[in-house]
C-alpha atoms as a printed R data frame, in Angstrom:
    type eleno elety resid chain resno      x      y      z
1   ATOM     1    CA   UNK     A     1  0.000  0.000  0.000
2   ATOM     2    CA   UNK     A     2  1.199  3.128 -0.945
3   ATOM     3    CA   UNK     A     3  1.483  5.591  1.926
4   ATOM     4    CA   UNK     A     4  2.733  8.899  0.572
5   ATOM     5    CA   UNK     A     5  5.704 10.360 -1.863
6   ATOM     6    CA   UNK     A     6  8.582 13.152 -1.538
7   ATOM     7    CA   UNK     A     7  8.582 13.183 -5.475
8   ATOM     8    CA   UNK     A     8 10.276  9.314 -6.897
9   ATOM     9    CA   UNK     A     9 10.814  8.549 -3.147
10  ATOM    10    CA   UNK     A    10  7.781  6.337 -2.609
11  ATOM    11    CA   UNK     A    11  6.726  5.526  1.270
12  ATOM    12    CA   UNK     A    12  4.933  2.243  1.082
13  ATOM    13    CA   UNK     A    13  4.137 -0.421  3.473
14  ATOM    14    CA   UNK     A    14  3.118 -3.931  2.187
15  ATOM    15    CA   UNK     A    15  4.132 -7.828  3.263
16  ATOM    16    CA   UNK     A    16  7.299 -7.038  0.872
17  ATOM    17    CA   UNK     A    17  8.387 -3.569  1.610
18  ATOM    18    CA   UNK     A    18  8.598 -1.226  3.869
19  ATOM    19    CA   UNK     A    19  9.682  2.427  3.758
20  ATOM    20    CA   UNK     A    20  7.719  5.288  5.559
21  ATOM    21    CA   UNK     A    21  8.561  8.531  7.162
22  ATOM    22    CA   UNK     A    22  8.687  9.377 11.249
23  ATOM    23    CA   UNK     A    23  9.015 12.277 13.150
24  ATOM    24    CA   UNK     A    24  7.492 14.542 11.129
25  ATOM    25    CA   UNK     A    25  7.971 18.386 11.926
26  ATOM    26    CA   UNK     A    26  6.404 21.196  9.457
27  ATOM    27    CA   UNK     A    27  6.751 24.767 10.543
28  ATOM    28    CA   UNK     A    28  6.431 28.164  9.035
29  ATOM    29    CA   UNK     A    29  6.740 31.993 10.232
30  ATOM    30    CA   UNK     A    30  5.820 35.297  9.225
31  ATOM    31    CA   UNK     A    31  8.500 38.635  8.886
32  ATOM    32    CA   UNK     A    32  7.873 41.063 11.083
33  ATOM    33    CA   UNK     A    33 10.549 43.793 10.780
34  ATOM    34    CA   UNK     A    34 11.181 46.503 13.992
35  ATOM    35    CA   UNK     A    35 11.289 49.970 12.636
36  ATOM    36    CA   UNK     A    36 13.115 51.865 15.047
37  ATOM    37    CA   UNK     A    37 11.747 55.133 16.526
38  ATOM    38    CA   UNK     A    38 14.199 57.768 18.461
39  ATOM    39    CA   UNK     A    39 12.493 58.352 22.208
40  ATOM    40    CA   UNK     A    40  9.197 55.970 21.867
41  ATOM    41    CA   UNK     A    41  8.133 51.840 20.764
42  ATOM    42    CA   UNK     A    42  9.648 50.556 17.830
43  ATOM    43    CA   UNK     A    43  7.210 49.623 15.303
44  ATOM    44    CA   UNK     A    44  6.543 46.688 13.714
45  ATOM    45    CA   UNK     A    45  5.288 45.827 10.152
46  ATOM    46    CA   UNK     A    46  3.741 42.761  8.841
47  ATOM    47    CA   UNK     A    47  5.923 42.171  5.046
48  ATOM    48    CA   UNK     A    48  4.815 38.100  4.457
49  ATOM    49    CA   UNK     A    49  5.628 34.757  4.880
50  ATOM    50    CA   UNK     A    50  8.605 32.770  4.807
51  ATOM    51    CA   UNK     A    51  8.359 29.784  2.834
52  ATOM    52    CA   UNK     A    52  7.300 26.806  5.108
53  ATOM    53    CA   UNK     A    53  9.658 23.926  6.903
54  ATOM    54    CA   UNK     A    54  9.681 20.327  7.070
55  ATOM    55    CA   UNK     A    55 11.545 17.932  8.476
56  ATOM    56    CA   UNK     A    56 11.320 13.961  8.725
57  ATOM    57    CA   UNK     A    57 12.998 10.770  8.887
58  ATOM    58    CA   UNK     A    58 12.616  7.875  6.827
59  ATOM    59    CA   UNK     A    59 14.289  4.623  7.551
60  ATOM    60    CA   UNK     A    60 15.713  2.583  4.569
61  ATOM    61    CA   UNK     A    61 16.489 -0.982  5.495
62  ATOM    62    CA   UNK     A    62 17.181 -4.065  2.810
63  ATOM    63    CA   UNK     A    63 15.168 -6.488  5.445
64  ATOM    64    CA   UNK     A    64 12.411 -4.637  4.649
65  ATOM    65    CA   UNK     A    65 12.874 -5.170  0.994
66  ATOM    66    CA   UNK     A    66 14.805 -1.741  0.090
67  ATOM    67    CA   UNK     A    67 17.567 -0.806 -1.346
68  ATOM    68    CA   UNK     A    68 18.709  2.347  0.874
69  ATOM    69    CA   UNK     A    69 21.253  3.640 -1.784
70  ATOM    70    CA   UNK     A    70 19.112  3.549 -4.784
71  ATOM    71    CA   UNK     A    71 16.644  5.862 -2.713
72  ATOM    72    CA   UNK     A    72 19.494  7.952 -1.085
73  ATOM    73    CA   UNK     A    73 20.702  8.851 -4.743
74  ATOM    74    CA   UNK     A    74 17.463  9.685 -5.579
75  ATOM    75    CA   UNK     A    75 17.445 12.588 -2.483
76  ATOM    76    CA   UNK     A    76 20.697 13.228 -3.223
77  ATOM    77    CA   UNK     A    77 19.613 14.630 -6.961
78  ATOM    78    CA   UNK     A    78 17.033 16.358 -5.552
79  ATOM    79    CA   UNK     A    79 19.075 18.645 -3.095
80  ATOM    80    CA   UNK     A    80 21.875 18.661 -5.747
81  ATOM    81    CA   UNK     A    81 19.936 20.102 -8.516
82  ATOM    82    CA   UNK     A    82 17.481 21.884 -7.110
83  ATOM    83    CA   UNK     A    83 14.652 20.131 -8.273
84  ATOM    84    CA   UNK     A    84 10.949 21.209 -6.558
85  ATOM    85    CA   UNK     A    85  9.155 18.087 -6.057
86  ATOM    86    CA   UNK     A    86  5.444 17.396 -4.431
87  ATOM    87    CA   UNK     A    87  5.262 16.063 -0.901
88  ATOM    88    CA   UNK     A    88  2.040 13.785 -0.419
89  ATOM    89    CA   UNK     A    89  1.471 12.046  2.754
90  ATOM    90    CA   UNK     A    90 -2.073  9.749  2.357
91  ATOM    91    CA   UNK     A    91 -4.406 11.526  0.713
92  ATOM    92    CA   UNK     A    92 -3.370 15.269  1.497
93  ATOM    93    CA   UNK     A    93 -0.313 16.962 -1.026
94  ATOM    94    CA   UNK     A    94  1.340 18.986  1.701
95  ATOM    95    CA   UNK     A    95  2.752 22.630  0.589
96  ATOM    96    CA   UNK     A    96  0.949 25.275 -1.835
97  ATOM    97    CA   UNK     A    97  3.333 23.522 -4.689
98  ATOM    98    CA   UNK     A    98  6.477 21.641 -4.282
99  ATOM    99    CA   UNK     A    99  9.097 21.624 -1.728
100 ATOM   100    CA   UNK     A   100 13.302 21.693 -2.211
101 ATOM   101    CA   UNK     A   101 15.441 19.113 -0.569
102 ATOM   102    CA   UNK     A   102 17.212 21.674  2.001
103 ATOM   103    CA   UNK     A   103 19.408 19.441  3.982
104 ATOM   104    CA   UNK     A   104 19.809 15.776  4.562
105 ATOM   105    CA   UNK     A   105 21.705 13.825  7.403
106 ATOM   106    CA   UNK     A   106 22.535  9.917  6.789
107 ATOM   107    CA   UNK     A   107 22.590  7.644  9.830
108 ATOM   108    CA   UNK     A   108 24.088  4.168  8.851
109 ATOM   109    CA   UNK     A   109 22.765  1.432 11.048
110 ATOM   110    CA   UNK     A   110 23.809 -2.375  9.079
111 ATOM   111    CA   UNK     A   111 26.587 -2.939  6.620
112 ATOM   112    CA   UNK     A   112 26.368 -6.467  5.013
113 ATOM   113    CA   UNK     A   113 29.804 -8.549  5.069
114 ATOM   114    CA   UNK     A   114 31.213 -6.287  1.758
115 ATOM   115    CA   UNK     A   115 30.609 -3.171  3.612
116 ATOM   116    CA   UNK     A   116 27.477 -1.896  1.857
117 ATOM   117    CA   UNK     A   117 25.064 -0.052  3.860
118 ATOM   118    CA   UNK     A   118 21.953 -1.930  4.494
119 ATOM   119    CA   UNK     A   119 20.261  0.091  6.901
120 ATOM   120    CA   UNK     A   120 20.139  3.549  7.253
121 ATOM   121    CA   UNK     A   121 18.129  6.212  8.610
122 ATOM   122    CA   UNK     A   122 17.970  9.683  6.595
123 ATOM   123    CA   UNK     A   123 16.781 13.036  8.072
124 ATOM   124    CA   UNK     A   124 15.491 15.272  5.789
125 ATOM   125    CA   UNK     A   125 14.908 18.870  5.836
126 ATOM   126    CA   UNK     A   126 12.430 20.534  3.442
127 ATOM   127    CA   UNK     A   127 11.525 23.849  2.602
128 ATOM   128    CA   UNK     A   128  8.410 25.011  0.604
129 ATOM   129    CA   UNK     A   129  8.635 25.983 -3.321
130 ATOM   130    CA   UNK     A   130  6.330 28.850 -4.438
131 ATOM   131    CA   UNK     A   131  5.309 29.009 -7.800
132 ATOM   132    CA   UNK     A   132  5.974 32.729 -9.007
């Protein structure tokens, strides 16, 4: 069953597979600049919205039937080059548009006997893409 997507990164569960996202964090703020006034209260003045956060985890793990460097390539093109892709988590797309791969932080859990990662857990951080 698919769960949810961060672009070609697919989060499914089934007796086969598993790869889904934890620890999910979304956040977003609004500028609010001090105008400084000689002998009274700064002021402040609403100017807009920063683009949105996100942050997650997603464990990768060959005993659960994936591959955790074909996916961590995949992330790794996306922060590399930049490329907006959709979020979707069950039913909902998440973000006005797309989001950019920010930051990413690999934790390597398994290595098989040849030294190749088995399981890993990757952080992600996101941050919201605006269509102009």
């Amino acid at each position: 069953m698919v769960v949810g997507c961060l672009g070609d990164v697919i989060f499914t569960v089934s007796s086969e597979q598993v790869k889904t996202l934890d620890n999910m964090r979304w956040s977003g703020s609004a500028r609010y600049p001090a105008h400084q006034r000689h002998g009274t209260n700064a002021l402040t003045e609403f100017t807009g919205i920063d683009p949105d956060q996100m942050s997650f985890n997603i464990t990768l793990s060959g005993y659960l039937g994936v591959n955790p460097m074909t996916e961590l390539v995949k992330i790794w093109n996306y922060e590399r080059s930049g490329q907006a892709v959709p979020l979707v988590i069950g039913t909902k797309a998440y973000g006005k548009y797309r989001w950019n791969v920010i930051s990413h932080t690999i934790q390597g859990q398994s290595f098989d006997g040849d030294g190749d990662l088995v399981t890993a857990t990757v952080s992600l951080s996101l941050q919201e893409y605006l269509r102009s």
